[in-house]
N, C-alpha and C positions, 0 to 999 in steps of 0.2 A: 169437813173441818169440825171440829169438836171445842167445846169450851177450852179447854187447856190450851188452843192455840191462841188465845188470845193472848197476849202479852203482860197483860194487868191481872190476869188469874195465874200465867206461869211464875209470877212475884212470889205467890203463894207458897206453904208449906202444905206437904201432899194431902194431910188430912183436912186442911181447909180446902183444899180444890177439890178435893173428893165431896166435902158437905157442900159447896158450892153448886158442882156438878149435878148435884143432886136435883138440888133445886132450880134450875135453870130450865124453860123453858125453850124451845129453839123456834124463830121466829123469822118472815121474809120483812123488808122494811121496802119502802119504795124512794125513789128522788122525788122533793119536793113535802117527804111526811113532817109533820111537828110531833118528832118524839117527846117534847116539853118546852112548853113555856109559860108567862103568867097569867097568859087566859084559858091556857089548856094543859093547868099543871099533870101530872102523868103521879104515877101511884107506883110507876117500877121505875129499876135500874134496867141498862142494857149495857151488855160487855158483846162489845162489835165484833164482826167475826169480818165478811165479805164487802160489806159497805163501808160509804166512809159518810161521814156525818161532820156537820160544823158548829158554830156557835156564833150565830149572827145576833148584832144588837142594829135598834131603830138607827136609820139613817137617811134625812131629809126624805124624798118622794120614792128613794130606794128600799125594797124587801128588809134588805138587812146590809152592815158591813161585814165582815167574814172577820174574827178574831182569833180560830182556832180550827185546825184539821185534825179529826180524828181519822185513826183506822181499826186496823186489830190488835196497837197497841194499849187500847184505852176504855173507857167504860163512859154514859151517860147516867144521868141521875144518881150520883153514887154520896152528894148533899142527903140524902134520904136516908143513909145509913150512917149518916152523924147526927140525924134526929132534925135536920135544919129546914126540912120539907123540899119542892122540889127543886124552890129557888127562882129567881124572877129571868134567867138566862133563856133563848130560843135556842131548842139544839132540833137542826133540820138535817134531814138527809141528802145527801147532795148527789150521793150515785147507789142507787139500791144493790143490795146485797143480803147478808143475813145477818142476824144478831142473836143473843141469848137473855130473855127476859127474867127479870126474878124479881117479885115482889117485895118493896120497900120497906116495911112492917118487917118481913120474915128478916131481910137483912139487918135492918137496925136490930133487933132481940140479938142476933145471932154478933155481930160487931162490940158491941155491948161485953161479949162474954170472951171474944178474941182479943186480946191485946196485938196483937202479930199482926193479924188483917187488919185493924184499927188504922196501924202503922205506914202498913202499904200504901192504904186509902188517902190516907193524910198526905203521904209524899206525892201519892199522882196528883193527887189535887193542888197541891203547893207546882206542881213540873205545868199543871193545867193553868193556874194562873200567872207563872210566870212567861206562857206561849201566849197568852191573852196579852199582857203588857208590851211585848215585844212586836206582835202584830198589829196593836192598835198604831203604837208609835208609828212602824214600818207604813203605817197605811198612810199619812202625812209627807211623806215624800216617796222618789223615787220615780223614774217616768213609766207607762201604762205597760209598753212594752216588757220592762225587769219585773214589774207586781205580774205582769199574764205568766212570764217564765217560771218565778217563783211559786205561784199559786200551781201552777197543773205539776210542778216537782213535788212540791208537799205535798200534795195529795197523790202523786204517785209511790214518794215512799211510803205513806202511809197505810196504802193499799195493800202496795208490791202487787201493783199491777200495771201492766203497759199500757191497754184501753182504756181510758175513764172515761165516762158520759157527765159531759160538762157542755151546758150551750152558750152561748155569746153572753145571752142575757142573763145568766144565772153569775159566771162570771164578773161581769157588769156592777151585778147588784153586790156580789160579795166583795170586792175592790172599793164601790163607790165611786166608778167613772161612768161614761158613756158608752152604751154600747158600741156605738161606730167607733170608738178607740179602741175596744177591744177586737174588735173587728180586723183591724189596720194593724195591730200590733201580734196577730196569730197567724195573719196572712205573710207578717214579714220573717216570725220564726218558722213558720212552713215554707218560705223559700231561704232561710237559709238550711232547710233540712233537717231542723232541729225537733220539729213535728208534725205531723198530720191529721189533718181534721178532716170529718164527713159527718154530717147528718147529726152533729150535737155530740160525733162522736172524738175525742181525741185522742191519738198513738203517741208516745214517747219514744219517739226516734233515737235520739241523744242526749243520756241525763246528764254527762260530764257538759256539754257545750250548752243544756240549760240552764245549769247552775251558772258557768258563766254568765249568762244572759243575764240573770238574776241580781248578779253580783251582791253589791251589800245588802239588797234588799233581804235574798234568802239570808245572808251569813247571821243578820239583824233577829230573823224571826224562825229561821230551821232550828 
């Protein structure tokens, strides 16, 4: 996979993707990295390739609550290339894959001079915060079982991948329930066929009858 597959560089005009390209290093990311946060601000952008990455904020005795899924639609750090720094948000990896790193400095000069990319930037960002309003909402209701449905779909489309490596408790903590409900609530979409889990590992068996599962929950925050 190559930069240009990312979703948020194909926005681009060819000669931005081209100097982009340029610059980009290619990079492995793991589950569980902090690509950025406000104790461990990060100095690049990364535009996702294989991984998918979240944006968890503090919540009570839990890691984080999960308010966004990225995949190879999207970019982290990209506050950096509006001059704003890296910004106080935790963006962690949730299933390792690869990514494309570029330095924040190169980018703001070079944004700066782009009005075009500028523009992109600005609208994913404006599509990033409006997934973050929606999901915070979503996370105040809905019962355990429609947020398990909806969370392993989003992060399947995101991916466009059948496997994700997602565990009980990573789950858990991005939801802001208890384990054992997440537990109970993957065990009853794996007998209804809808997926399969092993070892932290989960299959998407059926994304039409997850989405049902889901119901308003996804329609709220997809």
């Amino acid at each position: 996979m190559n930069p240009e597959h990312n979703g948020l560089v194909g926005r681009l005009s060819s000669a931005d993707q081209a100097w982009l390209v340029s610059r980009c290093q290619p990079v492995s990311v793991v589950a569980g990295q902090v690509l950025s946060s406000a104790a461990q601000p990060s100095a690049h952008a990364y535009f996702v390739g294989t991984a998918c990455v979240v944006l968890a904020v503090p919540h009570t005795d839990h890691i984080g609550l999960g308010v966004a899924v990225m995949g190879r639609e999207g970019a982290v750090g990209l506050p950096l290339a509006l001059g704003m720094g890296a910004g106080p948000f935790t963006w962690l990896v949730q299933s390792s894959g690869t990514a494309w790193r570029v330095d924040g400095a190169v980018l703001e000069r070079w944004v700066a001079r782009r009005r075009e990319a500028l523009m992109v930037f600005a609208r994913y960002l404006c599509d990033v915060a409006q997934e973050v309003a929606l999901l915070a909402g979503a996370s105040q209701g809905g019962d355990v079982r429609a947020r398990v449905a909806g969370w392993v779909l989003l992060s399947h489309r995101r991916t466009g991948m059948a496997e994700l490596h997602l565990t009980h408790a990573h789950l858990a903590d991005m939801l802001g329930v208890r384990r054992a409900s997440v537990t109970l609530a993957a065990l009853e979409l794996k007998n209804a066929g809808l997926l399969d889990y092993q070892r932290a590992h989960i299959r998407v068996l059926d994304p039409v009858g997850l989405a049902a599962a889901a119901g308003d929950w996804l329609a709220e925050s997809a």
